[in-house]
C-alpha positions as CSV (number, residue, x, y, z in Angstrom):
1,X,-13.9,-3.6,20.4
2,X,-16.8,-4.7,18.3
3,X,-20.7,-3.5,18.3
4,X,-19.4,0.0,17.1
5,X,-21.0,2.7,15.3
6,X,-19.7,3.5,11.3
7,X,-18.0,6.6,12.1
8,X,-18.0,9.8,9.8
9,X,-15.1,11.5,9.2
10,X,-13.8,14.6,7.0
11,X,-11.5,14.8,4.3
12,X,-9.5,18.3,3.4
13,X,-9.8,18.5,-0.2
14,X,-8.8,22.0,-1.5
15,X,-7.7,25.8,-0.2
16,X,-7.6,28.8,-1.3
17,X,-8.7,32.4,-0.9
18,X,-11.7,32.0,-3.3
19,X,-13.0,28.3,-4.7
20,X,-15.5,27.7,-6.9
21,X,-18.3,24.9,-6.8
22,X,-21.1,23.0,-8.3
23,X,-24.3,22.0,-6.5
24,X,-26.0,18.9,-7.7
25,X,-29.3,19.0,-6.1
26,X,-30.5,20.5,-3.6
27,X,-28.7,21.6,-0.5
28,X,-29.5,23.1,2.9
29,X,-26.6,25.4,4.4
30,X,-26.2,25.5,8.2
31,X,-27.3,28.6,10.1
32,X,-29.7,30.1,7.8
33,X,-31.2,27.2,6.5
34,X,-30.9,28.3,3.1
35,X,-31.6,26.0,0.5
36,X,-29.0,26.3,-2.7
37,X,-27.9,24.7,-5.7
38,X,-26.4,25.1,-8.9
39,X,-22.7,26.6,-9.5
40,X,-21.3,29.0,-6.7
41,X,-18.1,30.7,-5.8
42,X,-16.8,30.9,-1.9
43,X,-14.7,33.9,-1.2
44,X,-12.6,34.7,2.1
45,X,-14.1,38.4,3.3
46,X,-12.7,40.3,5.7
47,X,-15.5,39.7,8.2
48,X,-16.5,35.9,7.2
49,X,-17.0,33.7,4.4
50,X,-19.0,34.4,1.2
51,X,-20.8,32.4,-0.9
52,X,-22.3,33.7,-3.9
53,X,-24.4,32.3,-7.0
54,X,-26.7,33.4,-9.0
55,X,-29.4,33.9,-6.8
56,X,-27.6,36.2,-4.4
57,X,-25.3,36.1,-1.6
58,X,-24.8,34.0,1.8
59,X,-22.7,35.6,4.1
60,X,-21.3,33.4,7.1
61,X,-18.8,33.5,9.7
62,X,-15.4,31.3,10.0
63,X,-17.5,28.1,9.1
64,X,-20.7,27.1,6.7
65,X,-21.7,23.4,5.9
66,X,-23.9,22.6,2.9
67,X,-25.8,19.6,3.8
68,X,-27.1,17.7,0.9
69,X,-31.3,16.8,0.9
70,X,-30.5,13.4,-0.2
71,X,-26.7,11.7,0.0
72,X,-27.1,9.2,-2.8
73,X,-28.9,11.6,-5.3
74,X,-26.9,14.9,-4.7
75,X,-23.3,15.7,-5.3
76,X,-21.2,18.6,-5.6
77,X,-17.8,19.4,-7.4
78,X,-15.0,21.1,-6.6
79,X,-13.2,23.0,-9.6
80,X,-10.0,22.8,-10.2
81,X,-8.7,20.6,-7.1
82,X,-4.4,19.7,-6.8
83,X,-3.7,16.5,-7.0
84,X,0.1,15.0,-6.5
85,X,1.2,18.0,-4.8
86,X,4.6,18.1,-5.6
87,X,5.1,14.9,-7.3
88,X,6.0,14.7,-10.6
89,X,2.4,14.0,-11.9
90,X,1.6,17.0,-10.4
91,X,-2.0,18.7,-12.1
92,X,-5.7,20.5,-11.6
93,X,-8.7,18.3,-11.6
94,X,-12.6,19.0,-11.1
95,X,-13.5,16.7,-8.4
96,X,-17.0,15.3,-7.4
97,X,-18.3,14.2,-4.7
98,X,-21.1,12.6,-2.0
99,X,-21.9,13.9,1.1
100,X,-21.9,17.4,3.7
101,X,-19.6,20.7,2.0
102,X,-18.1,22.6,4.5
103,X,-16.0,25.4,4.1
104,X,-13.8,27.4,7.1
105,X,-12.0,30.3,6.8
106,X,-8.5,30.5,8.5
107,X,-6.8,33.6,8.3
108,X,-7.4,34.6,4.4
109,X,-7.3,31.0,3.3
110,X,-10.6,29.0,3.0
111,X,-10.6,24.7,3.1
112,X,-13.2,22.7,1.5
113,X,-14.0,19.9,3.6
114,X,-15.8,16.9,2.8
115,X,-17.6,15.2,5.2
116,X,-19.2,11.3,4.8
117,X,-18.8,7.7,6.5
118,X,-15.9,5.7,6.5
119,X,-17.3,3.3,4.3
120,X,-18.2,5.3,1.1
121,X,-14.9,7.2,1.8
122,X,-13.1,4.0,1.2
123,X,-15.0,2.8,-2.2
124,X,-13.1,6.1,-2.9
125,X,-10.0,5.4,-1.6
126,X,-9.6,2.2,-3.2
127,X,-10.6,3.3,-6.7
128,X,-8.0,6.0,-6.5
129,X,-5.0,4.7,-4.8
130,X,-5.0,2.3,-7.6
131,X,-7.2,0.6,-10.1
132,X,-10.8,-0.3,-9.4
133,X,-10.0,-3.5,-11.4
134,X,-7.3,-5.1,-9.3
135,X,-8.2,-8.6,-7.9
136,X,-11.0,-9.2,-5.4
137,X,-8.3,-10.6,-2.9
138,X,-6.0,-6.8,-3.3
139,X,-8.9,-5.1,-3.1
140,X,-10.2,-6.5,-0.3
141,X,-6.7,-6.2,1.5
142,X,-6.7,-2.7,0.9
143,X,-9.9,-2.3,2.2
144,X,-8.8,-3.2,5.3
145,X,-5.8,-1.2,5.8
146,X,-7.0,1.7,4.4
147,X,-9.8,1.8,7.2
148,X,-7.1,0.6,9.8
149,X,-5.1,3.4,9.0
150,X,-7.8,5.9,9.2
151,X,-9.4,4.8,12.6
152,X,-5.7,4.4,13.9
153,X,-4.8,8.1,13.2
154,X,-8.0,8.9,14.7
155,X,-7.9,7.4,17.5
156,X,-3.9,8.5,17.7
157,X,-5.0,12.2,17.4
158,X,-7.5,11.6,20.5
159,X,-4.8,9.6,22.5
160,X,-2.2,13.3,22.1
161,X,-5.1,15.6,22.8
162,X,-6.1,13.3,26.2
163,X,-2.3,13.5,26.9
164,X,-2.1,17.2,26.0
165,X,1.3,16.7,24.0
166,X,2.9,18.4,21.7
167,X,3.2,16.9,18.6
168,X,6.6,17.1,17.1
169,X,7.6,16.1,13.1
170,X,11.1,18.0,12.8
171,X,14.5,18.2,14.9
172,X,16.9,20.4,13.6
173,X,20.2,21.9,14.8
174,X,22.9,23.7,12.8
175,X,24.3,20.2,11.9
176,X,21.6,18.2,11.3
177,X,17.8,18.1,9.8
178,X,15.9,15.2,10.8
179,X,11.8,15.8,9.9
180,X,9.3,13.4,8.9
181,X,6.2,13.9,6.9
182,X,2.6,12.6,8.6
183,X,-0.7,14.1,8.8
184,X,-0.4,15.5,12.7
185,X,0.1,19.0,10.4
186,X,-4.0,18.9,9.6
187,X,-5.7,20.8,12.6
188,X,-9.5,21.0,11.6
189,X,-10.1,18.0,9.3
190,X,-9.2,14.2,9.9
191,X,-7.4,13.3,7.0
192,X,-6.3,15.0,3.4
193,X,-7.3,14.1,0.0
194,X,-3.8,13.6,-1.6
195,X,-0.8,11.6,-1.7
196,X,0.3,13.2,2.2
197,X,-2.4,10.8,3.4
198,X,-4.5,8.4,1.6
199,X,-5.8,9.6,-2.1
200,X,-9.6,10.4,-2.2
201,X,-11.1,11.8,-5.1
202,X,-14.6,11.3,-4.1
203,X,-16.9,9.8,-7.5
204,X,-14.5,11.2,-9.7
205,X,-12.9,7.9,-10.3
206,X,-14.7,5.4,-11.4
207,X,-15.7,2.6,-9.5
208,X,-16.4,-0.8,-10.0
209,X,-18.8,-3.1,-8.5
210,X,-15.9,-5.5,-7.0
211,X,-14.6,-2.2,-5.6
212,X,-17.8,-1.5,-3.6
213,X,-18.2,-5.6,-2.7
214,X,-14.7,-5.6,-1.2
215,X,-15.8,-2.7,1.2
216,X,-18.4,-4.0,1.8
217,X,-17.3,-8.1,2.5
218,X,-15.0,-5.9,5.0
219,X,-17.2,-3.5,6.7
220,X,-15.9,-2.3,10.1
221,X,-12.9,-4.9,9.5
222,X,-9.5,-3.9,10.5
223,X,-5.9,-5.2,11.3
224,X,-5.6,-5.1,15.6
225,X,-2.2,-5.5,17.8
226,X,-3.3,-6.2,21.2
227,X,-5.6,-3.5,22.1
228,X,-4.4,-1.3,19.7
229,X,-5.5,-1.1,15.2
230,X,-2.7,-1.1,13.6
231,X,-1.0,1.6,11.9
232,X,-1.3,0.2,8.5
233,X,1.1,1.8,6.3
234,X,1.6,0.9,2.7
235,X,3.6,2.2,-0.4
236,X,4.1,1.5,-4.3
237,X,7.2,-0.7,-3.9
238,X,9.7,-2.3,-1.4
239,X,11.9,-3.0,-3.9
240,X,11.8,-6.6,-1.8
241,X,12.3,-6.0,1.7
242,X,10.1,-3.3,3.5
243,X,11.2,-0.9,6.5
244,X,10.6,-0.1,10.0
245,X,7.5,2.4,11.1
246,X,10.7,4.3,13.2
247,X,13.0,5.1,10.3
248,X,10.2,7.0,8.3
249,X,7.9,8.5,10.8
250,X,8.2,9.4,14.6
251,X,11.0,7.1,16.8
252,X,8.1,4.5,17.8
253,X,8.6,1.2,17.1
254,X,5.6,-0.8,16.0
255,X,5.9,-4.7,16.4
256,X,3.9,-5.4,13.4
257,X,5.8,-3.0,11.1
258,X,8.8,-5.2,11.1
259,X,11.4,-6.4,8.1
260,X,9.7,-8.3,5.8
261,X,11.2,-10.3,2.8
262,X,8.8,-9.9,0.2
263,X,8.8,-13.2,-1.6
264,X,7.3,-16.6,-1.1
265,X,9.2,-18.5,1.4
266,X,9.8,-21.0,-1.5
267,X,12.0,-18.5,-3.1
268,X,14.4,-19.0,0.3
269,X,15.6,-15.7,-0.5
270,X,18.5,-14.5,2.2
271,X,18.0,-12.4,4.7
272,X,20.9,-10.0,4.5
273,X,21.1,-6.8,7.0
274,X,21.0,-4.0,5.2
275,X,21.7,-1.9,7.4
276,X,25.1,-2.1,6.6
277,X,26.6,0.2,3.7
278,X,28.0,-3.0,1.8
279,X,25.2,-5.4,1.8
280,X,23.2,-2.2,0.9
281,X,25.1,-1.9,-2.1
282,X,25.3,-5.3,-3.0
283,X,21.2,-6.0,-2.5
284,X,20.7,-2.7,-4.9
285,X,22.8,-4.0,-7.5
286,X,21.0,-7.4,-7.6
287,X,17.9,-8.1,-9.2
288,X,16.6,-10.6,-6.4
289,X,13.2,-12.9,-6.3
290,X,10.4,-10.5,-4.9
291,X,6.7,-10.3,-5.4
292,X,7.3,-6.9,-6.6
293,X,10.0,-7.6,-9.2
294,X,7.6,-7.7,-12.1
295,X,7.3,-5.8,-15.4
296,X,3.5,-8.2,-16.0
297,X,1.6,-5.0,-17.0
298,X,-1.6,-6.7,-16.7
299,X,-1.0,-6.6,-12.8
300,X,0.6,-3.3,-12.6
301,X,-2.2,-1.8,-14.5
302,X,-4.2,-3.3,-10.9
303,X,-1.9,-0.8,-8.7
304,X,-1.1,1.5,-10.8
305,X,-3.3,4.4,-12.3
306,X,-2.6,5.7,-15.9
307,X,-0.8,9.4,-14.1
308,X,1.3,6.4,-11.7
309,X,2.2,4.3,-15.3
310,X,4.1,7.4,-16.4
311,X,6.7,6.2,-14.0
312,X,7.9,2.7,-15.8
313,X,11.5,1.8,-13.5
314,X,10.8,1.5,-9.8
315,X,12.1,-2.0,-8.9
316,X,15.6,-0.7,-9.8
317,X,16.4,2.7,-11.1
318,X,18.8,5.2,-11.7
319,X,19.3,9.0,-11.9
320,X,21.9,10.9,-13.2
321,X,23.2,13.9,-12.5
322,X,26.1,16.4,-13.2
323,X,27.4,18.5,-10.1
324,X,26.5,21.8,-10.8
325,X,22.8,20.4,-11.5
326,X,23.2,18.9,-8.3
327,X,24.0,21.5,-6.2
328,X,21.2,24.0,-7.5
329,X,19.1,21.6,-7.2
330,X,19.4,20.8,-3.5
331,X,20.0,24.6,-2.6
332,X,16.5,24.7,-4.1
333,X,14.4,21.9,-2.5
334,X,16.4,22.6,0.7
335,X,16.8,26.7,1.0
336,X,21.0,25.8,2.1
337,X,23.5,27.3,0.2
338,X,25.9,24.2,0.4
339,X,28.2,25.8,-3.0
340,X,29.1,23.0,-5.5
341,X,28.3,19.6,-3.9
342,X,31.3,17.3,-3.0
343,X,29.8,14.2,-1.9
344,X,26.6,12.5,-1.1
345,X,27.3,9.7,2.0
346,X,25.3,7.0,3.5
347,X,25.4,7.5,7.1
348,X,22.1,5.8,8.3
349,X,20.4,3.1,6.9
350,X,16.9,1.0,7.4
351,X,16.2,-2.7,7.2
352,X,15.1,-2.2,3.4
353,X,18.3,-0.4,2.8
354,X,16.7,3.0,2.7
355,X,18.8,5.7,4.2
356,X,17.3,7.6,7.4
357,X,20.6,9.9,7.3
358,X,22.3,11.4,4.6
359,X,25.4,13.6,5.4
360,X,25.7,16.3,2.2
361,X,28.9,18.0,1.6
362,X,29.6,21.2,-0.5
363,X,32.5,23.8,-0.2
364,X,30.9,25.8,1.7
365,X,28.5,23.4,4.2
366,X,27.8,20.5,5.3
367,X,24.5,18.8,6.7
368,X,22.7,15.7,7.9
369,X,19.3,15.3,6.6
370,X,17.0,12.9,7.3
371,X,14.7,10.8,7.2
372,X,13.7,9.4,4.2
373,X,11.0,11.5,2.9
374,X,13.5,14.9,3.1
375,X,16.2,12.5,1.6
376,X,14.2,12.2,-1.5
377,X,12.5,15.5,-1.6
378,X,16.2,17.4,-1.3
379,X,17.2,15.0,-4.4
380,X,14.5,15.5,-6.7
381,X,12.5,18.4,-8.1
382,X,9.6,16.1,-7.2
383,X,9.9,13.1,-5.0
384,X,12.7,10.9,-5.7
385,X,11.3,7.3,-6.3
386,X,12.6,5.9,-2.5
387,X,16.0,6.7,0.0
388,X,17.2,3.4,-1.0
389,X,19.9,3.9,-2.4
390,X,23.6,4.2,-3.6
391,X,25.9,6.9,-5.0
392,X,28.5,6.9,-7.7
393,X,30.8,9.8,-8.6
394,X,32.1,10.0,-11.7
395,X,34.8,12.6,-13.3
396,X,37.4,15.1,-12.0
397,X,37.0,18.9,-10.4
398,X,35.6,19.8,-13.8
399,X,32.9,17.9,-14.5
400,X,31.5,15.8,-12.1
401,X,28.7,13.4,-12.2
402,X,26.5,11.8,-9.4
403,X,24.8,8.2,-10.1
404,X,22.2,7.4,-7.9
405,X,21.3,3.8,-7.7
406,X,17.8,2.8,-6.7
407,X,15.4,0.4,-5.1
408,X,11.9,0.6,-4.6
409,X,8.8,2.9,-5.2
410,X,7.8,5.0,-1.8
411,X,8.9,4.6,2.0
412,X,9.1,0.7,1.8
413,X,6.5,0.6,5.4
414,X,4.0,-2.0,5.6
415,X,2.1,-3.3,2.8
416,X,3.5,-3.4,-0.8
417,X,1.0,-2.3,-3.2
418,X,2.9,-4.0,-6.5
419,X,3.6,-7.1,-4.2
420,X,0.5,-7.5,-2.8
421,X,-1.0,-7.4,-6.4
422,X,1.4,-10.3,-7.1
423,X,0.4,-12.4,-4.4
424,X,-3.9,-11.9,-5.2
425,X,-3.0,-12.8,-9.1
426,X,-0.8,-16.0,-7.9
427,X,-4.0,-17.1,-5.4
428,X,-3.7,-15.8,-1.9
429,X,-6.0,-14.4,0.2
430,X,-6.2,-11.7,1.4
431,X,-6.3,-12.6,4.6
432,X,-2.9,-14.6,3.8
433,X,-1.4,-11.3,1.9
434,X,-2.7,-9.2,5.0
435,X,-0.3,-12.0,7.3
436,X,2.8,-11.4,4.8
437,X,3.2,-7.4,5.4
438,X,1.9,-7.3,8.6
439,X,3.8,-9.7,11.5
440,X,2.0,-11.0,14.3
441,X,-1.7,-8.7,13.6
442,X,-4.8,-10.2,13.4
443,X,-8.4,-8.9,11.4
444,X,-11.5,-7.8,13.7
445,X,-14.3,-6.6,13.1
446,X,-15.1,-3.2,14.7
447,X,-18.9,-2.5,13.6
């Protein structure tokens, strides 16, 4: 597996029926050869893409790519680019950065792709999934799955195109909605630039030099399971014990993506199953010994940018609401009329006590939903902060209130991003915090 090539790969960033753009130096389009630079607008024409400046007009077909004469001393920006697409820190932002432009046209929708090696994508990566001045040992760790990630879905894509199969992320009856969120949805670009994959903002965010040495002491290195790299998912927080691959993505189980009790084993904190609704219960009501049970700001302020910070309870939460905000809110995020909501019940739940199936009930319908990312994006006008957790209800037919009780930050898969932090500030490796979230894999290096 090693002696490879540094791949490239490309990165969605933007659509829309017209986008507007900034050339930093000078750069050559494909085709024609022309050479352009300076600020430009891309428009979807009836008959092919049109990019126009001040200089005149460049008609294409379904595809152009602007090529830049030098990659270190040209750059290009992207005006007005969505980041945290429906989260709740939701907002426009110009974007810059490095490497080839290329814009297709699809229908009457245009996508500006991006288009550089792996390695310079992750100094991006890095510096915007979370602070570029977290610890050498978290940055490095991240590093590494980040790029196991990447080549993983890669490599996944080419194993169902070999195959021929027909990738599936939703099963739904009149009963029951079980759909999963994952990046099989992008046809003509590897990976996205937001929260749906990895976030990449290109040089927007400023790097540091320990951000670009961690890359670097890493190059090509990535977490392997037999003859397989691992599938190295991570999240904000476990709320201290993280959840199978299976009960957030596709039914596959992944050996490596096991139940992990995220604290030192000195802590000899208990292993209870939470799969079962009273331990769940019990475990979300505690405030347990967990590498990612920590208000320390200094190492939050490592994991989490200042749009992330905005969100100060994610260990253990709560949210509050009253029924008739309830059930408008779910006939919203879910287009079913279920009239006033009567109850919220567990049905399913993971090893981290996140629930895979929810069973809601209103006077007029009742559904299953699953798994956890359409648990939390049915209960939230945004994301709610994880599936883990717990319902009160409060009141008689006239005014009824639903508590939800919470653990964690995200889908609770793989690494811990708060925890991990933890465990570089208290002196482990990253080699060693690597070993923690991920059972039984072991770092190679693949170029």
């Amino acid at each position: 597996m090693t002696g490879k090539k540094e791949p490239e790969i490309s990165v969605g960033i933007v659509s829309g029926s017209g986008l507007t753009f900034t050339l930093y130096g000078e750069f050559i389009t494909s085709g024609t050869g022309r050479r352009v630079e300076g600020i430009c607008t891309a428009l979807a024409g009836s008959d092919g893409i049109l990019i126009k400046n001040e200089s005149g007009t460049v008609r294409a077909g379904e595809e152009i790519t602007f090529t830049p004469s030098s990659f270190d001393s040209c750059s290009f920006t992207l005006h007005a680019v969505t980041i945290g697409v429906d989260f709740h820190w939701q907002r426009n932002e110009d974007q810059t950065f490095r490497g080839n432009l290329k814009f297709m046209l699809r229908g009457d929708r245009l996508t500006a792709v991006n288009i550089l090696p792996v390695e310079e994508y992750l100094v991006s990566v890095i510096s915007s999934e979370m602070s570029a001045t977290s610890s050498g040992e978290l940055l490095r760790a991240h590093a590494v799955i980040s790029r196991s990630w990447l080549l993983a879905q890669i490599d996944k894509t080419l194993r169902l195109s070999d195959a021929g199969e027909k990738y599936r992320t939703s099963f739904v009856t009149d009963t029951e909605i079980t759909r999963w969120y994952d990046r099989e949805d992008h046809r003509d670009f590897d990976v996205c630039a937001d929260d749906h994959c990895q976030r990449y903002q290109g040089i927007t965010r400023a790097s540091t030099r320990e951000v670009e040495m961690a890359v670097r002491q890493t190059a090509g290195e990535v977490l392997m399971h037999g003859d397989f790299i691992c599938d190295a998912r991570y999240s904000k927080c476990c709320g201290g014990a993280t959840e199978l691959f299976e009960n957030a993505w596709e039914p596959v189980h992944h050996p490596y993506l096991v139940k992990v009790i995220d604290a030192p084993a000195s802590a000899h904190a208990p292993d209870t199953d939470l799969t079962v609704e009273t331990n769940a219960i019990e475990w979300i009501k505690t405030n347990p010994e967990a590498f990612c049970n920590t208000s320390d700001r200094d190492i939050l302020s490592q994991v989490l940018n200042k749009y992330d910070q905005e969100t100060n309870d994610f260990f253990r939460w709560k949210v509050t609401y009253r029924q008739d905000e309830l059930s408008d809110l779910v006939r919203e995020r879910t287009g079913i009329d279920f009239g006033r909501i009567t109850a919220l019940e567990p049905l399913t739940r993971g090893t981290s006590g996140r629930l895979v199936r929810l069973k809601i009930t209103g006077d007029k319908k009742s559904m299953v939903i699953g798994k956890e990312l359409e648990i939390r994006k049915a209960l939230s006008m945004s994301h709610l902060y994880s599936s883990a957790f717990y319902v009160e209800k409060y009141g008689d037919e006239g005014e009824v209130t639903f508590v939800l009780h919470g653990s964690g930050w995200g889908h609770g898969v793989g690494l811990c991003q708060i925890g991990a932090a933890v465990m570089g500030a208290s002196g482990y490796s990253y080699r060693q915090i690597l070993a923690h979230y991920f059972v039984d894999a072991e770092i190679l290096k693949l170029y």
